[in-house]
N, C-alpha and C positions, 0 to 999 in steps of 0.2 A: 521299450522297457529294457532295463537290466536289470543283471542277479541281483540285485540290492530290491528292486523292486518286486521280483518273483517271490524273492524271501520273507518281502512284508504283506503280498499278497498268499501265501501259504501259511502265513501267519493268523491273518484274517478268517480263512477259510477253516482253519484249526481250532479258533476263537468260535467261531458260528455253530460248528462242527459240536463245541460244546458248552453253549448255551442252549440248544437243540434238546441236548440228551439228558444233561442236569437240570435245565430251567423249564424246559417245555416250549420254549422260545421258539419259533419256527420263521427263520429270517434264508432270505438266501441271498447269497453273494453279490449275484450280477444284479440283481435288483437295488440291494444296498450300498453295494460301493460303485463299481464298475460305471453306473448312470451320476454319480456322488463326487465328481473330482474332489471340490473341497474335504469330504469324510477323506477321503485316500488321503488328501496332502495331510490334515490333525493326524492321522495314524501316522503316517510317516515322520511329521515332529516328534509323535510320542515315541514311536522306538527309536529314533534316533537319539533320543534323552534319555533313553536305556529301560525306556519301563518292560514291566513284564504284563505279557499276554498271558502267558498262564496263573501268574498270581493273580490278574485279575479276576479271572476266572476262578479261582479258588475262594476269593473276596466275595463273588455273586453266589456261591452255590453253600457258603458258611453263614451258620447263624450263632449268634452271639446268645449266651446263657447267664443272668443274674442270680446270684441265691444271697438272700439278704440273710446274715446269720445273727449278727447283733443289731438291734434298734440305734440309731445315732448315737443316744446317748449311754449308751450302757458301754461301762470301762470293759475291756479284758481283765482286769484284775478278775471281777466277778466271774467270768465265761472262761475258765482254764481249764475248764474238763465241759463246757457247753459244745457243740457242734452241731451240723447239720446232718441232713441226708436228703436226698433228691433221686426218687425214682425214673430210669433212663426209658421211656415209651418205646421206643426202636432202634435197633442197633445204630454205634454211632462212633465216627472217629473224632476224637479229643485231638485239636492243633496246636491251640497255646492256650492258658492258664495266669492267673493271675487274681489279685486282691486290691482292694482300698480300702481305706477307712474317713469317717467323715472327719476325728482329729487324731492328728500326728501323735506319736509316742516318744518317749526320747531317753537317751540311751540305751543302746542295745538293739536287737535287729530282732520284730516280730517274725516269727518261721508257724505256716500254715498248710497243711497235706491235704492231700485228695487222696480217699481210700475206695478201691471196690472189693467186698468181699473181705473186707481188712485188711487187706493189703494194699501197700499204695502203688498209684499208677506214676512217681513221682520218683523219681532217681536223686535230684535236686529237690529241693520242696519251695514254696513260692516263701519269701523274703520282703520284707516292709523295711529298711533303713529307719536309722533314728531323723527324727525332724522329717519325716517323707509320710504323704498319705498314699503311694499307689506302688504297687511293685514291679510298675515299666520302669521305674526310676534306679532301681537294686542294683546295688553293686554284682551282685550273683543273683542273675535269673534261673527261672526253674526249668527243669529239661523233664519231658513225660516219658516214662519208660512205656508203660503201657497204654497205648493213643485207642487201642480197637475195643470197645463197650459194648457186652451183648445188650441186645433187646432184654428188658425188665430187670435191670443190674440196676441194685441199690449203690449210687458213691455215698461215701458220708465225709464230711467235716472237718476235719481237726483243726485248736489252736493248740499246735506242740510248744510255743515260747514265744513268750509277753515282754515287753519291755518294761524297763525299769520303772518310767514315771508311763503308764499304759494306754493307750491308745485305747480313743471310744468309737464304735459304730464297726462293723467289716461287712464288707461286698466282698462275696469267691465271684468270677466269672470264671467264665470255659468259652472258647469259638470250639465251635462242632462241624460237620458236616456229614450227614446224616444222609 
């Protein structure tokens, strides 16, 4: 073995380490890989193509959150002071943020907030481009100021700004990890 390989096997053992603690996953190394050439050699593709062990791990231990605010059909024009709210069960950290719609809006750039307590959690606010239904696509994605959510915190809603010809339907998501 060399350092290249100690690296990817401390990698592994780091990964295992915490699937364990997050997942409840109870695997152990020499059983899994050590007996496993093939597993070692796919690991060793994978980080050598630069993936990350810790994001993955971040990816298994997040759960993805839908809050449907407007019906398909229902424009924004109508829902400018409509919003949501979604009570938080257990404390939780907020990782990234985002919206869709089922039709595109055009002209102008829909702007939607996440608030807790009134205040938002959002430094940036999540953004819809004109002609776009999702705002992975934004020119300007949103940045969370505040990620950490107590247990029993009300978020709520907002549509701050509609586009000109306006867009029907909106999904908020949230990834969490609680």
């Amino acid at each position: 073995m060399n350092d290249q390989d100690d690296y990817r096997i401390r990698l592994i053992e780091k990964y295992l380490r915490l699937l364990k603690r997050n997942l409840g996953i109870n695997i152990d190394f020499e059983d899994t890989f050590v007996k496993k050439v093939d597993t070692v050699n796919v690991l060793s593709d994978i980080t050598s193509a630069g993936a990350d062990i810790e994001d993955a791990v971040d990816k298994a231990g997040s759960h993805h959150i839908e809050i449907r605010l407007l019906a398909a059909a229902t424009d924004h024009t109508v829902a400018t002071t409509v919003g949501g709210e979604f009570r938080v069960p257990e404390a939780m950290t907020i990782s990234d943020v985002g919206a869709y719609v089922d039709t595109a809006g055009v002209t102008g750039t829909a702007t939607f907030d996440i608030n807790e307590a009134g205040t938002s959690i959002l430094s940036t606010k999540i953004t819809i481009d004109t002609t776009e239904k999702s705002s992975k696509t934004a020119a300007t994605l949103p940045v969370i100021s505040d990620s950490a959510i107590a247990a029993d915190a009300i978020l709520t809603f907002d549509i701050d700004v509609i586009q000109t010809t306006p867009a029907a339907g909106l999904v908020i998501w949230m990834k969490i990890v609680v």
